[in-house]
N, C-alpha and C positions, 0 to 999 in steps of 0.2 A: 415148472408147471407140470403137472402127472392130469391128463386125458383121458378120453376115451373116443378118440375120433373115429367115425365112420364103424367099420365093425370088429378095429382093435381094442387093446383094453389095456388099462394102465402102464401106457405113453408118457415119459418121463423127457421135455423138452426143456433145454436151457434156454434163455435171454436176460435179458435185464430191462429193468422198470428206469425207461426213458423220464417220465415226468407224471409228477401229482399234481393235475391243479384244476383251477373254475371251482364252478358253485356248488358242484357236485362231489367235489373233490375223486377226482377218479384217479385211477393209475395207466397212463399208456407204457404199455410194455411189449417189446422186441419181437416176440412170437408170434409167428403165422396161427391163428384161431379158423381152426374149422369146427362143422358140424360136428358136437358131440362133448367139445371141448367147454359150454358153455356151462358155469357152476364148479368147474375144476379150480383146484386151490394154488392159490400163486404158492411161493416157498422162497424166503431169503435164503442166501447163502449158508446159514445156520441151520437151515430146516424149516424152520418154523413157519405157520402162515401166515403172512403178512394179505392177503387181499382172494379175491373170488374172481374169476372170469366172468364176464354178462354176455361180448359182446366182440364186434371185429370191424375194423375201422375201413370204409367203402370211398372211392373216388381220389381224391389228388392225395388222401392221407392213408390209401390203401397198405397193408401189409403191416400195422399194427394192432393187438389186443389191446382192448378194455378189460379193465378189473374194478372191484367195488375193495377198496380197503378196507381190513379187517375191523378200523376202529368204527366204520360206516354199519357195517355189520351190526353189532355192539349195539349201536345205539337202537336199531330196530328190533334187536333180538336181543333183550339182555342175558337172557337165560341160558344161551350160549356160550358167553362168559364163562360162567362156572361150574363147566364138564370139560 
């Protein structure tokens, strides 16, 4: 994940994507998500982006990131697709 937390700038943090799932289909993933981080691009082991940050998980499931998978993306934005 590459951030922008607080009033650094492109913060390059490892974890890995615990699980996809529900209706929403979301990504919970390994990283601590602070302010600033939210819209930053997940990245597979390849580079590439697999999913978006939204969000950071509060109370007994505290200390994992949300992310909106890339194909989630897509479907709202097709035009994104093809740049």
């Amino acid at each position: 994940m590459i951030g922008n937390p607080g009033l650094q700038s492109s913060i390059v943090n490892e974890g890995e994507i615990e699980s996809a799932e529900g209706t929403y289909q979301r990504m919970k993933i390994t990283n601590t998500i602070l302010p600033g981080h939210s819209g930053s691009p997940v990245l597979s082991k390849e580079g590439e982006v697999v999913g978006v940050v939204y969000a950071r998980t509060i109370g007994s499931e505290a200390g994992y990131g949300l992310a909106v998978p890339l194909e989630r993306v897509y479907e709202h934005f097709p035009e994104l697709q093809e740049q």
